[in-house]
DRENSE-896184 format. One line per field, with one value per atom (N, C-alpha, C, O): atom name; x, y, z; residue in one letter. Coordinates in steps of 0.1 Angstrom, whole numbers, plus 5000, padded with zeros to 4 digits. Layout:
BEGIN
atome <- [CA:...] .
x <- [X:...] .
y <- [Y:...] .
z <- [Z:...] .
residu <- [A:...] .
END
This chain:
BEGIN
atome <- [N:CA:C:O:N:CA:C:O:N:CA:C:O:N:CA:C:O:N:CA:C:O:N:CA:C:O:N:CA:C:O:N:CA:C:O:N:CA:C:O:N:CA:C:O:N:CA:C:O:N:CA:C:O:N:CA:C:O:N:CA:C:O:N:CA:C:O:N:CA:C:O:N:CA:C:O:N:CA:C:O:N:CA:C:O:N:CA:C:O:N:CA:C:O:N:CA:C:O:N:CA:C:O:N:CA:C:O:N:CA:C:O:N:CA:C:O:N:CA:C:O:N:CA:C:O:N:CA:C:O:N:CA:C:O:N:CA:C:O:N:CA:C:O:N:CA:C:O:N:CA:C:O:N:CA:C:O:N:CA:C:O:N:CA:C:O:N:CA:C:O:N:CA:C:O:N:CA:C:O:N:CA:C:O:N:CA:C:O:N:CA:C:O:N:CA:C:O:N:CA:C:O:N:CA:C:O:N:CA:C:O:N:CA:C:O:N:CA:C:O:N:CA:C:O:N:CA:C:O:N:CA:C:O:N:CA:C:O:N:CA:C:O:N:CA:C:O:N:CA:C:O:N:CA:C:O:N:CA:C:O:N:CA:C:O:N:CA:C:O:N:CA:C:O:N:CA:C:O:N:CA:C:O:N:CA:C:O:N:CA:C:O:N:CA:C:O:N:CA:C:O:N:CA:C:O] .
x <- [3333:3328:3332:3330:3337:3344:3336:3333:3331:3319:3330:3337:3331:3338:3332:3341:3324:3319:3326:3332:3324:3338:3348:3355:3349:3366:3361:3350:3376:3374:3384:3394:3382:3390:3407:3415:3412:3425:3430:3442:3425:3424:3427:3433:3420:3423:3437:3441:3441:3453:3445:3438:3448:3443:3455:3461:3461:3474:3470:3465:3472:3472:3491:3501:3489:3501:3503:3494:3518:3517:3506:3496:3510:3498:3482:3472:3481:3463:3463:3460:3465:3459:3460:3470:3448:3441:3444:3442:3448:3455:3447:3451:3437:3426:3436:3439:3439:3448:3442:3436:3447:3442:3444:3451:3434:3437:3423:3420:3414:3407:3403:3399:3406:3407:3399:3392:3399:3388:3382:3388:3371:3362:3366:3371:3362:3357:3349:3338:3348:3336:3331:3338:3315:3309:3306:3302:3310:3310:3297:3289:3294:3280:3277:3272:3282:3276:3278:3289:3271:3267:3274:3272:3281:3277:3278:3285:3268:3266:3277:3287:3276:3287:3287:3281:3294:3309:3311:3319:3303:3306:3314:3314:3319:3335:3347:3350:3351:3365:3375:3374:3385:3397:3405:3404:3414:3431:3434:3426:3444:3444:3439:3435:3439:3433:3439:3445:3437:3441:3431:3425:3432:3423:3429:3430:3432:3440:3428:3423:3426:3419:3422:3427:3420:3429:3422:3411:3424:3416:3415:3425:3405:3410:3424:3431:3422:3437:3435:3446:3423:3416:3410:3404:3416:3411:3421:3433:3411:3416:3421:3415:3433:3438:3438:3434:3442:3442:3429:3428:3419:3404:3402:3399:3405:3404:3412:3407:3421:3430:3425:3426:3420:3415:3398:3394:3393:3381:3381:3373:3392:3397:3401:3405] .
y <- [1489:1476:1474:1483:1462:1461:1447:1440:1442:1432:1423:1429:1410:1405:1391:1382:1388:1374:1362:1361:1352:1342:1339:1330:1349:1350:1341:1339:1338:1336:1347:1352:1351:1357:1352:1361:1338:1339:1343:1342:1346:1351:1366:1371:1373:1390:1389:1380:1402:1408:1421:1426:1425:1443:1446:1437:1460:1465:1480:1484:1489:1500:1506:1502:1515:1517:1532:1538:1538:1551:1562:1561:1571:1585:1578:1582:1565:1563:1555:1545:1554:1544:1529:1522:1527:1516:1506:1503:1495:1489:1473:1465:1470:1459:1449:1451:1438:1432:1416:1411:1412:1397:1388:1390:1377:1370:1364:1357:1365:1357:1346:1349:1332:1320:1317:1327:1313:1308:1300:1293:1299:1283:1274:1276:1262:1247:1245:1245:1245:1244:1229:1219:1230:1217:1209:1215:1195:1187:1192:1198:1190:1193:1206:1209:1217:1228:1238:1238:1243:1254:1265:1264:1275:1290:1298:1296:1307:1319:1327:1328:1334:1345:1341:1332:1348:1343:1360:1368:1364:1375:1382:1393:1371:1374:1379:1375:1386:1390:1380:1379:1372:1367:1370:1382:1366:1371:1383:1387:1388:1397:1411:1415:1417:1429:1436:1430:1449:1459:1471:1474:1476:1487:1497:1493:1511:1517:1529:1537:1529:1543:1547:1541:1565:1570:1569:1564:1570:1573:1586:1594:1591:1607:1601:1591:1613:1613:1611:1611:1609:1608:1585:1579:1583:1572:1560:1560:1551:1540:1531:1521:1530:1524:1507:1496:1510:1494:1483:1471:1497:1492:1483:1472:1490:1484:1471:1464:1468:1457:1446:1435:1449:1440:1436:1424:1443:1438:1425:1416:1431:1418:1408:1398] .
z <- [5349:5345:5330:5323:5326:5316:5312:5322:5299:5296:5288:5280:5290:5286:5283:5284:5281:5277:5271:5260:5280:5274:5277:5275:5285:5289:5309:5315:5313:5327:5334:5328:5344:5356:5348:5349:5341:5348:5330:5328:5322:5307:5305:5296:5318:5318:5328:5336:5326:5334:5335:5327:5348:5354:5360:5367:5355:5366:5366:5355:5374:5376:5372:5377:5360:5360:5364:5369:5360:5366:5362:5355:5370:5363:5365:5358:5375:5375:5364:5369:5354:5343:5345:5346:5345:5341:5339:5351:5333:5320:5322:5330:5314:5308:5296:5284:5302:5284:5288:5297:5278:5277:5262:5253:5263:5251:5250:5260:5240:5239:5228:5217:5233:5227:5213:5211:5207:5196:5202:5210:5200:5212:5201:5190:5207:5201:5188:5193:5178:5170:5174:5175:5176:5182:5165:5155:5168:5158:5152:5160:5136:5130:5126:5116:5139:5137:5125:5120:5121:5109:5118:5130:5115:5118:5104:5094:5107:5095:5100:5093:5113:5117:5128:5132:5134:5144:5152:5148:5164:5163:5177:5182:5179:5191:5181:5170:5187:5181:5191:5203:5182:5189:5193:5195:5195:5199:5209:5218:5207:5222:5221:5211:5234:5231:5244:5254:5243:5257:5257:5247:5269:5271:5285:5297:5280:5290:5295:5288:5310:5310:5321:5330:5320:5331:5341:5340:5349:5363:5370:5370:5376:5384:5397:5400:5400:5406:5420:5426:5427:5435:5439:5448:5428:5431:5441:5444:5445:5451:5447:5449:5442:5429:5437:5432:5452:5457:5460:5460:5461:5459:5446:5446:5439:5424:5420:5411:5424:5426:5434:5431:5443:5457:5448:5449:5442:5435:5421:5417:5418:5408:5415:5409] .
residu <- [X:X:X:X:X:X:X:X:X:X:X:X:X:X:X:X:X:X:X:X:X:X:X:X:X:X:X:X:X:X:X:X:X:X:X:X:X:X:X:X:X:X:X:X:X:X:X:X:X:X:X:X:X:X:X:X:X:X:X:X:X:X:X:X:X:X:X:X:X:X:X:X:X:X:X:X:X:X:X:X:X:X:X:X:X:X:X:X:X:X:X:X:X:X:X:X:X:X:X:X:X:X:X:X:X:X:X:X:X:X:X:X:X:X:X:X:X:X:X:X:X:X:X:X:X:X:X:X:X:X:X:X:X:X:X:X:X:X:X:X:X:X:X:X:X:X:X:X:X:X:X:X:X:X:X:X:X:X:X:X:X:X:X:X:X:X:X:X:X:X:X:X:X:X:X:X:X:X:X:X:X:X:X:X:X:X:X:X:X:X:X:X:X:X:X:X:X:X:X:X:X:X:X:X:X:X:X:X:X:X:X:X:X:X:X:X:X:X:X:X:X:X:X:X:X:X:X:X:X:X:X:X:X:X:X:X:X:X:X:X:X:X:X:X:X:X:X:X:X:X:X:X:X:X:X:X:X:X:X:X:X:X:X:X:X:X:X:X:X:X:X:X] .
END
């Protein structure tokens, strides 16, 4: 489970690459600032990001695909 707040389904990419790994990437937008508003801090990080993890060697890599 990977927490991603903000984001929608078509924002992330999931691929399983060789050797089992993982591979989490994406882009996350700057929002809107709503007319008026003040912020003090701002505490989304923007722009893109990736995240690779292996997997055991045992896994269902198509399971994992079909859940996304």
């Amino acid at each position: 489970i990977v927490d991603m707040p903000g984001l929608k389904s078509g924002d992330i990419k999931v691929q399983v690459e060789e050797e089992n790994v993982l591979l989490i990437s994406g882009e996350r937008k700057r929002e809107e600032e709503k007319e008026g508003a003040k912020y003090i801090r701002m505490e989304r990080r923007v722009g893109k990001f990736m995240r690779k993890f292996t997997l055991p060697e045992n896994a269902n890599t198509d399971a994992i695909l079909q859940f996304v």
